[in-house]
N, C-alpha and C positions, 0 to 999 in steps of 0.2 A: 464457434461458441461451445463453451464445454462446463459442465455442473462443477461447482468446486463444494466439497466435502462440509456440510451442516458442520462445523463444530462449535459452540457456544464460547460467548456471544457473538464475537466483533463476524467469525465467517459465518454464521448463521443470517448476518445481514447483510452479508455478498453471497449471492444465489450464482451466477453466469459473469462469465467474463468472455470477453472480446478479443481475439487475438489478430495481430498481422506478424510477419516474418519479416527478419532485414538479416543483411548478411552477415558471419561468424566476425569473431573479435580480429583476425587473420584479413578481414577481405577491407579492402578499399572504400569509404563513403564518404559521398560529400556533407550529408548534414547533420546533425546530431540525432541519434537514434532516442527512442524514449529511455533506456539504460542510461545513457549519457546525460539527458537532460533531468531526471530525476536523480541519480546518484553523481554524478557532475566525476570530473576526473580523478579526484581522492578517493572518491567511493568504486570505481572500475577500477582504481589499482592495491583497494582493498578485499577485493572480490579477488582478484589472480593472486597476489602476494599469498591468501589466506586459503587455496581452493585445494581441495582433496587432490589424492593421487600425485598422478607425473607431472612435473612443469612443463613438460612439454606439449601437454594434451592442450589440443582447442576445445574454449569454452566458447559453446554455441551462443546464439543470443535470438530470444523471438521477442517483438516488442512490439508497444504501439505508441504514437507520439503524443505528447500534449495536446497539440493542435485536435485529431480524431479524440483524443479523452473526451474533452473540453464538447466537441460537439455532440457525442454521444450523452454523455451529461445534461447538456441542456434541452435534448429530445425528451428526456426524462423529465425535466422539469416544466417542459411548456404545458405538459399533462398531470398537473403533480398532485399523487394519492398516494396519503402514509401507510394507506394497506395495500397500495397497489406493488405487482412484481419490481425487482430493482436490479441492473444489470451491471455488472466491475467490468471497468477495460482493465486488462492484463498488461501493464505500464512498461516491464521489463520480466524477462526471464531469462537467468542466466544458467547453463546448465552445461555437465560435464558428464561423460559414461567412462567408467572402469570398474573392475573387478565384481562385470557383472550385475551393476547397479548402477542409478542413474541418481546424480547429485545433483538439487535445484538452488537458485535461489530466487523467490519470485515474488514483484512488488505490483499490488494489484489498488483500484480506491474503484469508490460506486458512492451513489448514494444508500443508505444505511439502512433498513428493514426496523432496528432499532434505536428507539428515541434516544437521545445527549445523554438524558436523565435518569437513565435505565436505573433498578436495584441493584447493588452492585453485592451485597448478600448474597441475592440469590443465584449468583453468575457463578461458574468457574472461573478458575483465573484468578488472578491479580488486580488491581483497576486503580492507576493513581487520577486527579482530578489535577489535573497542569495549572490550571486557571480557567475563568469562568468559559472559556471558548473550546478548550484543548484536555481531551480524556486519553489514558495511555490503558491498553489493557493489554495483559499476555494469558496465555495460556497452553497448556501440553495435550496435542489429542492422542488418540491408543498406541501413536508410536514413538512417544517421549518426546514429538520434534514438537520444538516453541513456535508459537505464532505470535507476532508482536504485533499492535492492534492500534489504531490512533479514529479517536472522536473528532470532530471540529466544526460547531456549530459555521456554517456556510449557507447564509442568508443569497438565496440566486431570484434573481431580476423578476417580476409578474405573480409570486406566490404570498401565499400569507405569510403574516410577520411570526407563526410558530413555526414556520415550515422549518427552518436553521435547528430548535430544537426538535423537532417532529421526527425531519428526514435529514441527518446530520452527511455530511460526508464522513464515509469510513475507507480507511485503507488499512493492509497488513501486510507485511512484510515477514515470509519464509522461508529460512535457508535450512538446508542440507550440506550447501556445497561449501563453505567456508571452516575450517576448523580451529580451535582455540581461540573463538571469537568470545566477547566478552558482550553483555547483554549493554553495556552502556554503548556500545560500537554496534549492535544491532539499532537499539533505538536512537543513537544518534541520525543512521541515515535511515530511517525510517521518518524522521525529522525534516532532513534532507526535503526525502522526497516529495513531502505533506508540503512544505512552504513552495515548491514548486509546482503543486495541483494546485492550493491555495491561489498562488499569483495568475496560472492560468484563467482560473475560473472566474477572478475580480467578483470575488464573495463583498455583496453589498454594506455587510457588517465587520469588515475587513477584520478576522480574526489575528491574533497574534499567537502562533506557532511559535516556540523558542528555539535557539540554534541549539543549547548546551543539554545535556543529560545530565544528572536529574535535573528538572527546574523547581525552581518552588512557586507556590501557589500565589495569586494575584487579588 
């Protein structure tokens, strides 16, 4: 478990993430890694198509599945306090080394620290409102890299009925490693990813995520 960097708003509300290891893009698996099940095949062959450096470099992969998200998640919620700590499993991290520096790109979700409803004034960033379930936020910390950010009221099983806006599922999606990438191709599979937490987790208010970037409002 490793602190991931306060930056306002969306990481300010993923404190920790959870990580497991699975083997490099190169090795052999039988089941689908958490990279593969959040970014599904289009998206692991828009990560290598697009990734820094030599084509030939192996892009490592550490990941954690669905399946562990999902429970980790609902540990969380059997006990649920909107001011209590809030822990991200690390979903996928895809990551490459050359010239010296280490290229990431890494899709993280938790439950949120900060409510659906937040002031979106007072935020850094950017903040579009998808529809009544689904918030997009981006923003650039001290090293110009974007982090793209997604809301989604996720109503879970035994809690009260403001819990969904209370303690929202948050994920963010950030890359280093991909180049000439275009922000609609980052939040498309940030998208992606969201409808694949979403389905795991059988959020009781079954939000609607949209496949397309931009969406318009509902």
């Amino acid at each position: 478990m490793k602190r991931i960097a306060a930056i306002p708003v969306i990481l300010a509300s993923l404190a920790f993430s959870v990580t497991s290891c699975s083997p490099g893009t190169g090795e052999p698996h039988s089941a689908p890694d958490g990279c593969e099940e959040v970014l599904g095949a289009s998206g692991i062959k828009w990560v290598n198509d697009h990734a820094t450096g030599d084509t030939g470099e192996t892009i490592e992969r550490s990941t954690m599945s669905l399946k562990e998200s999902r429970e980790e998640y609902l540990k969380q919620m059997q006990s649920w306090d909107p001011e209590g700590t809030h822990w991200s499993s690390e979903l996928c991290t895809m990551s490459k080394s050359g010239a010296g520096k280490n290229a990431v790109l890494r899709i993280e979700f938790g439950p949120s620290s900060t409510p659906f409803d937040f002031d979106s004034k007072g935020s850094e960033g950017t903040t579009t409102l998808v529809n009544s379930d689904v918030r997009l936020h981006q923003v650039k910390d001290h090293r110009e890299v974007t982090h793209y950010g997604i809301y989604v009221k996720c109503k879970m099983p035994g809690t009260p009925p403001h819990q969904a806006s209370r303690t929202p599922l948050a994920g963010v999606l950030t890359d280093t490693l991909t180049e000439n990438t275009s922000t609609e191709a980052h939040v498309t599979y940030l998208l992606r990813s969201t409808r694949a937490v979403v389905k795991s987790l059988e959020c009781e208010n079954k939000p609607t995520v949209p496949v397309s970037y931009p969406a318009p409002k509902q």
